[in-house]
N, C-alpha and C positions, 0 to 999 in steps of 0.2 A: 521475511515476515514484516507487515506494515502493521502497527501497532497506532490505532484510530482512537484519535482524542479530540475534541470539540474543535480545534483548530487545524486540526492535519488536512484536511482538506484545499487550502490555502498557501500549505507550505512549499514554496519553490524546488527546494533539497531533496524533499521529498518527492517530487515527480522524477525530479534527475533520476533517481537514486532507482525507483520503479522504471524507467526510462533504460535506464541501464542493467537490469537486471532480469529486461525482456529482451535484450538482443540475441538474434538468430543469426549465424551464419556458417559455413563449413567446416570450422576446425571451434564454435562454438554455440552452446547449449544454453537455453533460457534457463535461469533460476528459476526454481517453482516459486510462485506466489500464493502467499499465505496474510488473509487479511482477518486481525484479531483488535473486535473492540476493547478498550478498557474497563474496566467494572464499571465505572459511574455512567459511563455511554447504555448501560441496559444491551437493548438490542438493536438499537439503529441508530447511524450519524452520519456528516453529510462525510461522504469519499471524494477523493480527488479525481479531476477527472481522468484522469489516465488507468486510474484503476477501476472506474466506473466502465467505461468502454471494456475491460478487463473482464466485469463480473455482471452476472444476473441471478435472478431466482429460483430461474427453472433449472439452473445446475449446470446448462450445457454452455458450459463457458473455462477460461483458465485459471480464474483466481478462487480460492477455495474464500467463504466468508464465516467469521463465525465470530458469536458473543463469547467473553471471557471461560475458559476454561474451568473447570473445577477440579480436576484431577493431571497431574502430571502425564499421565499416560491417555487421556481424552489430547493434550493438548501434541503428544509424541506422535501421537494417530494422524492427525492434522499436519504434521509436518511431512509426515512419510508419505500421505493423498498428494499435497504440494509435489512432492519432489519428484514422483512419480508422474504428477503431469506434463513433467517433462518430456516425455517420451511420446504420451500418450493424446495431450490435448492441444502442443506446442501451436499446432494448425489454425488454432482459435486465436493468438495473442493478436492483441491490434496493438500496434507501436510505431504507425508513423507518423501521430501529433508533433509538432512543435513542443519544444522545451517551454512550460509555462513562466510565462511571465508574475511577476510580482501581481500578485491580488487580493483584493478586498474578502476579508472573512465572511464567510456568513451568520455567522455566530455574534462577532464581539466588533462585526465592520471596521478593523483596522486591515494595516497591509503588514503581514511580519516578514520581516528582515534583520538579520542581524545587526543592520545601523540603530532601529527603531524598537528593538526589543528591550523591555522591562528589566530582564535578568541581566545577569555577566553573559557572554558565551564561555562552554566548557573550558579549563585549564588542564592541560597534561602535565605532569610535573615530570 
């Protein structure tokens, strides 16, 4: 599940992370992907590309896309569509882009990176 907020689109980690979670090969199975805006995103924001290549509107594609959930069970439904395309829609995934590189937002025009990021990064204790 890729969880879409004004800057994800830009995020590096996050393409890895989609990168890796479309791999195909004999002893393994693509994770289903599941693409859920935030509530403040409404209904549209810009997607990364690798999950753009992923997804369309007419449906016939791998990534399932959907604005924020209302009910536990709308958003449990959506995960079990995902995980079933596994099986079913694997044929469609495109993943042989390059690892994106560091890039400018569309949103806020910076480049995030854990060097140049505003916040702490996470602590495990």
């Amino acid at each position: 599940m890729v969880l879409i907020g004004s800057c994800t689109h830009s995020r590096r980690h996050v393409d890895w992370e989609i990168k890796a979670s479309l791999r195909q090969g004999i002893d393994c199975k693509p994770n289903g992907l599941l693409v859920v805006l935030l509530p403040y995103q409404g209904d549209s924001a810009h997607l990364p590309p690798r999950l753009k290549e992923n997804w369309n509107a007419s449906g016939n594609c791998y990534a399932g896309y959907h604005a924020a959930p209302n009910t536990a069970e709308e958003l449990a439904r959506w995960i079990e569509e995902a995980y079933l395309c596994r099986e079913t829609r694997a044929n469609l995934i495109s993943n042989s882009q390059e690892i994106m590189k560091y890039s400018q937002c569309l949103v806020c025009k910076e480049t995030h990176s854990l060097r140049n990021a505003k916040v702490p990064p996470y602590r495990f204790l």
